[in-house]
C-alpha angles and dihedrals in degrees: 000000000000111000093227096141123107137202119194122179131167117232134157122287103234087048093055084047097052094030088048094047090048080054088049101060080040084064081237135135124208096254085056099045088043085048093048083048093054100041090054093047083052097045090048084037084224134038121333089224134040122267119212137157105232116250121245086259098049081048090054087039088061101047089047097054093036085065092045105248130126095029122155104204111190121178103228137349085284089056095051101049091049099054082038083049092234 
């Protein structure tokens, strides 16, 4: 079957740069990553991802990372489980 149809969006240019050159090192175009894209949304017939609006604590969670408190640093897996107590 002949690919005619086409799909046009408008994003932000420095999205489509950094998103484009992540495609790139993926050995990846657009029209394949867009066509990868559609074919998962058919096959899940939804989204291939979950969609959720963050809770007030996530929100919180993310502020608070993003200005770098509350972070627990460990050095490998190991680590992890043992401050985790695992």
């Amino acid at each position: 079957m002949s690919k005619s149809a086409m799909v046009r969006a408008r994003i932000k240019p420095e999205l489509k740069s950094r998103t484009e050159n992540i495609l790139h090192k993926l050995g990846l175009n657009a029209t394949q990553a867009i066509t990868m894209f559609y074919k998962q949304v058919e096959l899940h017939d939804g989204l291939p991802f979950d969609m959720v609006i963050p809770t007030s604590t996530t929100k919180r969670t993310f502020k608070s990372t993003d200005e770098k408190r509350n972070l627990v640093v460990c050095e490998d897996a190991k680590d992890m489980f043992k401050k985790l107590g695992m």
